[in-house]
C-alpha positions as CSV (number, residue, x, y, z in Angstrom):
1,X,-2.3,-79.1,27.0
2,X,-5.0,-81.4,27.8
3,X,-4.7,-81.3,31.1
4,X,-5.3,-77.4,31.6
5,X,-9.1,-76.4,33.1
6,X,-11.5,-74.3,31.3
7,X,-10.4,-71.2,33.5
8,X,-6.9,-71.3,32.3
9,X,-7.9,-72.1,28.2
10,X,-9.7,-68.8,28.7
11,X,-6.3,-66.8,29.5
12,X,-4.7,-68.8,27.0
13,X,-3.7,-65.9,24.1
14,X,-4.7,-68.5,20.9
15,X,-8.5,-68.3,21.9
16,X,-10.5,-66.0,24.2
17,X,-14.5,-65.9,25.0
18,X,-15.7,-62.0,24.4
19,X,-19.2,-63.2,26.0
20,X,-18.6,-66.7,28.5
21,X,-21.9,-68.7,28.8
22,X,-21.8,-71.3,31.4
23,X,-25.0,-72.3,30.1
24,X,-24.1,-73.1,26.3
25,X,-24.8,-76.1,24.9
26,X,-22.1,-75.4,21.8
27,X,-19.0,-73.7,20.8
28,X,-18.5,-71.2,18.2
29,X,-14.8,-71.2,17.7
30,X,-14.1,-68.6,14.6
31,X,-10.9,-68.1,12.6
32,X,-10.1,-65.2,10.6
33,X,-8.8,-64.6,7.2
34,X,-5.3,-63.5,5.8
35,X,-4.1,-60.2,7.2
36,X,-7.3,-59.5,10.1
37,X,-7.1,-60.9,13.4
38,X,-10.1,-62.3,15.3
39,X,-11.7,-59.2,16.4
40,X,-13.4,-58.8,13.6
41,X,-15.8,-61.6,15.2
42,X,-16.4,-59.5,17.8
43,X,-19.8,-58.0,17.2
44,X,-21.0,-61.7,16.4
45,X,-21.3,-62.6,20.4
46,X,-24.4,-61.0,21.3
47,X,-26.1,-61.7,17.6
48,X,-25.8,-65.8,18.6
49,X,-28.4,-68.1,20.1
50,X,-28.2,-68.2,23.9
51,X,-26.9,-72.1,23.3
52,X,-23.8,-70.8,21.6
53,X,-20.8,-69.1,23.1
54,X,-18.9,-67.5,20.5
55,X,-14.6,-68.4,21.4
56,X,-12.3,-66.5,18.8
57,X,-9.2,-67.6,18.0
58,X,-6.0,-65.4,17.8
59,X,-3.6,-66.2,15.7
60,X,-0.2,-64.9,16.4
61,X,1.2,-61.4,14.9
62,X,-1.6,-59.7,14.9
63,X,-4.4,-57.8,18.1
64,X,-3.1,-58.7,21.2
65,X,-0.3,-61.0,20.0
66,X,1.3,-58.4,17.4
67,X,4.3,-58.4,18.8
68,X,4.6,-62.4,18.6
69,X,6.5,-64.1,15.4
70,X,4.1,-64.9,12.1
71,X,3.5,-68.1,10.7
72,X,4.2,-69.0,7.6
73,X,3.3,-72.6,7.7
74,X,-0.1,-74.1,7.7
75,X,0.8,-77.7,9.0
76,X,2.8,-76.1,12.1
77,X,-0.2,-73.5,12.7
78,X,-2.5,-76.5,12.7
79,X,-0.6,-78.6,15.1
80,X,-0.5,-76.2,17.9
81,X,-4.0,-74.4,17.6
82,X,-5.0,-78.5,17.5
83,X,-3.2,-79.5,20.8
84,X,-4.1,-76.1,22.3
85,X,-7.8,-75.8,21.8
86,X,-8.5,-79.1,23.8
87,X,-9.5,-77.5,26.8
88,X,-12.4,-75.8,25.4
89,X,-13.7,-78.8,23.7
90,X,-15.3,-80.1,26.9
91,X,-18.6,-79.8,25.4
92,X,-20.1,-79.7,21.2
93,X,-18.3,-77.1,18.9
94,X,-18.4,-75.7,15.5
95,X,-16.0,-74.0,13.7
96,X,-16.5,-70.8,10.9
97,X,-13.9,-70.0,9.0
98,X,-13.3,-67.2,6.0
99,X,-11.4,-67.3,3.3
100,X,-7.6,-68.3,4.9
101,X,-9.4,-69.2,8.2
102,X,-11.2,-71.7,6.3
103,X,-8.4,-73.4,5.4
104,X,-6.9,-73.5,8.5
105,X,-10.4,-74.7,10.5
106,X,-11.0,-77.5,7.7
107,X,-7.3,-78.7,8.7
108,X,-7.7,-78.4,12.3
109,X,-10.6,-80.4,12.3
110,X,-9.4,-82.8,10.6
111,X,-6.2,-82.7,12.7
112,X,-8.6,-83.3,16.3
113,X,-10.4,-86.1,14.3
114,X,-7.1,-88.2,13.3
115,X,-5.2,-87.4,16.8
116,X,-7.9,-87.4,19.4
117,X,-11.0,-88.9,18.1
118,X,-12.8,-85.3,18.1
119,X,-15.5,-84.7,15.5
120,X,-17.3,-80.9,15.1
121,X,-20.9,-80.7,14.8
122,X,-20.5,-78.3,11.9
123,X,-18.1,-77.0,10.0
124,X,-18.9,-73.5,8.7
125,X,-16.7,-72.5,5.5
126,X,-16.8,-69.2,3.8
127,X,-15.2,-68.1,0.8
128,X,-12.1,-70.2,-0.5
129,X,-12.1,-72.9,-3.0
130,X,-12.3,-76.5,-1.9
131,X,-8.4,-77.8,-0.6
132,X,-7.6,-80.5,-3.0
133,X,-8.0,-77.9,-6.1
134,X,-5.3,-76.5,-7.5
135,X,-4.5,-72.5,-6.1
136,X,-4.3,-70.0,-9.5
137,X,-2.9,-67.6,-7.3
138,X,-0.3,-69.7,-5.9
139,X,2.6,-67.2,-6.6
140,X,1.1,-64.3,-4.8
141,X,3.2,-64.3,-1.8
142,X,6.6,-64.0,-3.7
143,X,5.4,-60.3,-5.9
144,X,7.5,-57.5,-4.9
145,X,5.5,-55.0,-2.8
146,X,3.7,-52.8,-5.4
147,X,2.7,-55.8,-7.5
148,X,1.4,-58.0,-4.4
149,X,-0.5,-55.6,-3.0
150,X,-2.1,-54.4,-6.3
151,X,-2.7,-58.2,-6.8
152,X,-4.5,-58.5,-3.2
153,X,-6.9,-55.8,-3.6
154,X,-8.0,-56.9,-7.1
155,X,-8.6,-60.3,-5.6
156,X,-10.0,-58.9,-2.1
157,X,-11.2,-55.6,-2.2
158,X,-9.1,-52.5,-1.5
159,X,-7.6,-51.5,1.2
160,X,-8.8,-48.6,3.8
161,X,-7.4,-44.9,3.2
162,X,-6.3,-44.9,6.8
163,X,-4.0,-47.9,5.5
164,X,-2.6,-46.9,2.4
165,X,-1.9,-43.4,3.6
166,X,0.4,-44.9,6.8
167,X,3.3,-46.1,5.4
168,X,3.9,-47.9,9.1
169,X,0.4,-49.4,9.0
170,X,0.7,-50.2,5.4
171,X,4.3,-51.6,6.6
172,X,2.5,-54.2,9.2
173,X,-0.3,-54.9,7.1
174,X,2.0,-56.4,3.9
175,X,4.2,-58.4,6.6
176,X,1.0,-60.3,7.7
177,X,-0.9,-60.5,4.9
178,X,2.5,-62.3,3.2
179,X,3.3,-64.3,6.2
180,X,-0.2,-65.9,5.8
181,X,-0.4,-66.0,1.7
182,X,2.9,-67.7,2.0
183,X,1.0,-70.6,4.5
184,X,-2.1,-70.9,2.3
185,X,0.2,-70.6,-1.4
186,X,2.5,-73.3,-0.1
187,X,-0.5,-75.3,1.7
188,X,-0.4,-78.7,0.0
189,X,-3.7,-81.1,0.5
190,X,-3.0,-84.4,1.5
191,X,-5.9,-87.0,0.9
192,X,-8.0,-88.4,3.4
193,X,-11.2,-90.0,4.7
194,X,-14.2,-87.4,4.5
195,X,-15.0,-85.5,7.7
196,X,-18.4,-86.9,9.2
197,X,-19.8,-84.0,10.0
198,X,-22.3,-81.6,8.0
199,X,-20.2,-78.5,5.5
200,X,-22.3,-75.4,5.5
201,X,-20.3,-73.2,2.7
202,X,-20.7,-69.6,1.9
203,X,-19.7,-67.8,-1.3
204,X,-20.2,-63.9,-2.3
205,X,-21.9,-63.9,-5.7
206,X,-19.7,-61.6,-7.0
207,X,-16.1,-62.9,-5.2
208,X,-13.4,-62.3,-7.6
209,X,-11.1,-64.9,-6.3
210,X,-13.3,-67.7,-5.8
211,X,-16.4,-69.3,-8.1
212,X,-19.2,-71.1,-7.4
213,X,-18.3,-74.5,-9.0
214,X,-14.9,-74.4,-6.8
215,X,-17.1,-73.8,-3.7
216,X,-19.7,-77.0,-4.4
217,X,-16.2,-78.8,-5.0
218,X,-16.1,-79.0,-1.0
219,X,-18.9,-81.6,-0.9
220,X,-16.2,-84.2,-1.4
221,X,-14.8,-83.6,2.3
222,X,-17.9,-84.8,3.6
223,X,-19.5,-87.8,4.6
224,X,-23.1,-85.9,6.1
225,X,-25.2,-83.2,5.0
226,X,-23.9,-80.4,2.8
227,X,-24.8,-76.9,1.9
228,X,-23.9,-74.0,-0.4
229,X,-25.3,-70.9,0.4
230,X,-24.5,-67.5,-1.8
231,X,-24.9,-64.2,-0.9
232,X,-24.6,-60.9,-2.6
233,X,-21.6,-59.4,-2.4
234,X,-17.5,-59.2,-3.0
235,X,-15.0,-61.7,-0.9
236,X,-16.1,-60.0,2.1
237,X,-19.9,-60.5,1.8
238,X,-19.8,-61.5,5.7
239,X,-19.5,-58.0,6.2
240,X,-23.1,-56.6,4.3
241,X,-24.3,-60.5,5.1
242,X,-23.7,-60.6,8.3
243,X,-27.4,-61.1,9.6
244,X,-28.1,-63.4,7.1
245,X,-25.0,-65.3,7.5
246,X,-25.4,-65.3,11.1
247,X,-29.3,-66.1,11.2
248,X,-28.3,-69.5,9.0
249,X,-25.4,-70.2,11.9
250,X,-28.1,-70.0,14.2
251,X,-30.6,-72.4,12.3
252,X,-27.9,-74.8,12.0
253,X,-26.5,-75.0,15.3
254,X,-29.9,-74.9,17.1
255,X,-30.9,-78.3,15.2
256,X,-27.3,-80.0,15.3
């Protein structure tokens, strides 16, 4: 995977560039949470400094890739998005994460670091307790139907009308939102040495799942600066925070 050029990472289907920039000094690479796929990143690309590209990455199951096979484990995901996303780390990158996506950027990173020698300038974190703690909700993934989805939505919100009305959409939804509970649920943190690059970690004030003491608890997978930033709002605060959010990604990257 290495050896592909920049031209052919950008028609790879686990990442795509909505806006390129030639002229970037840094990469944005963004990973979505449980049950969304990386469009929802989307509207960031025009809201970033001119020295970041934004690169999304698509996880399969889901957009473009629906008709691909899920994952349903963490380590396997990890591996390949690792190995694949070489060709795009030709120049500085950050990663943002929410919620499942930050566990899967956190490993990743680490991942690039123990294989290749690859540190991120930042790593962005939003919205999930720090790895080594234990997971309350660790059965989630094996409810029956009725019970796991009346589970998600006290933990994440509920679900749109236009959802829970299509029982084919409702259908989809369930399959991935279980394929990745079951990879975070049955995620198992193995210790190692601190990342050496800066955590910037964001927490919705009033997030159900999540509290603010499990969110500092992340400081311990750094060796640089770290930073826990709260904003108003439910487990999906990065929707109604979005300025804010992205205005501090900004900050951070244009001083890295």
């Amino acid at each position: 995977m290495a050896s592909l050029s920049i031209g052919s990472a950008i028609q790879n289907p686990w990442f795509g560039i909505p806006l390129p920039n030639p002229d970037a000094s840094l990469r944005l690479l963004c990973f979505p949470y449980a049950g969304a796929g990386s469009s929802m990143f989307q509207s960031w690309a025009p809201l970033l400094s001119p020295k970041i590209e934004l690169s999304l990455i698509h996880f399969p199951g889901r957009d473009k890739r629906i008709r691909e096979p899920l994952y349903t484990d963490l380590s396997n995901l990890v591996e390949e998005i690792g190995d694949t996303l070489l060709p795009l780390l030709d120049r500085p990158f950050a990663f943002f994460g929410h919620s499942m996506g930050d566990l899967v950027s956190f490993e990743v990173a680490r991942y690039l670091d123990r294989r290749y020698g690859l540190q991120a300038k930042c790593l962005f974190l939003s919205a999930r307790r720090a790895p080594h703690l234990p997971d309350p909700y660790s059965n989630i993934y094996l409810l029956p139907e009725k019970d796991f989805l009346e589970t998600a939505e006290n933990l994440y919100g509920k679900l749109p009308d236009i959802v829970k009305q299509d029982r084919e959409i409702l259908q989809l939804f369930v399959n991935i939102m279980r394929a990745d509970l079951t990879m975070t649920c049955r995620y198992q943190y193995h210790h190692g040495p601190p990342l050496q690059c800066p955590l910037v970690v964001f927490g919705g004030m009033q997030d159900p799942s999540v509290a603010e003491h499990e969110l500092k608890a992340w400081q311990e997978h750094t060796a640089a600066r770290f930073e826990l930033i709260m904003f108003p709002g439910d487990h999906f605060f990065i929707h109604g925070a979005r300025m804010g959010l992205l205005q501090n990604l900004n900050r951070t990257l244009s001083s890295s």
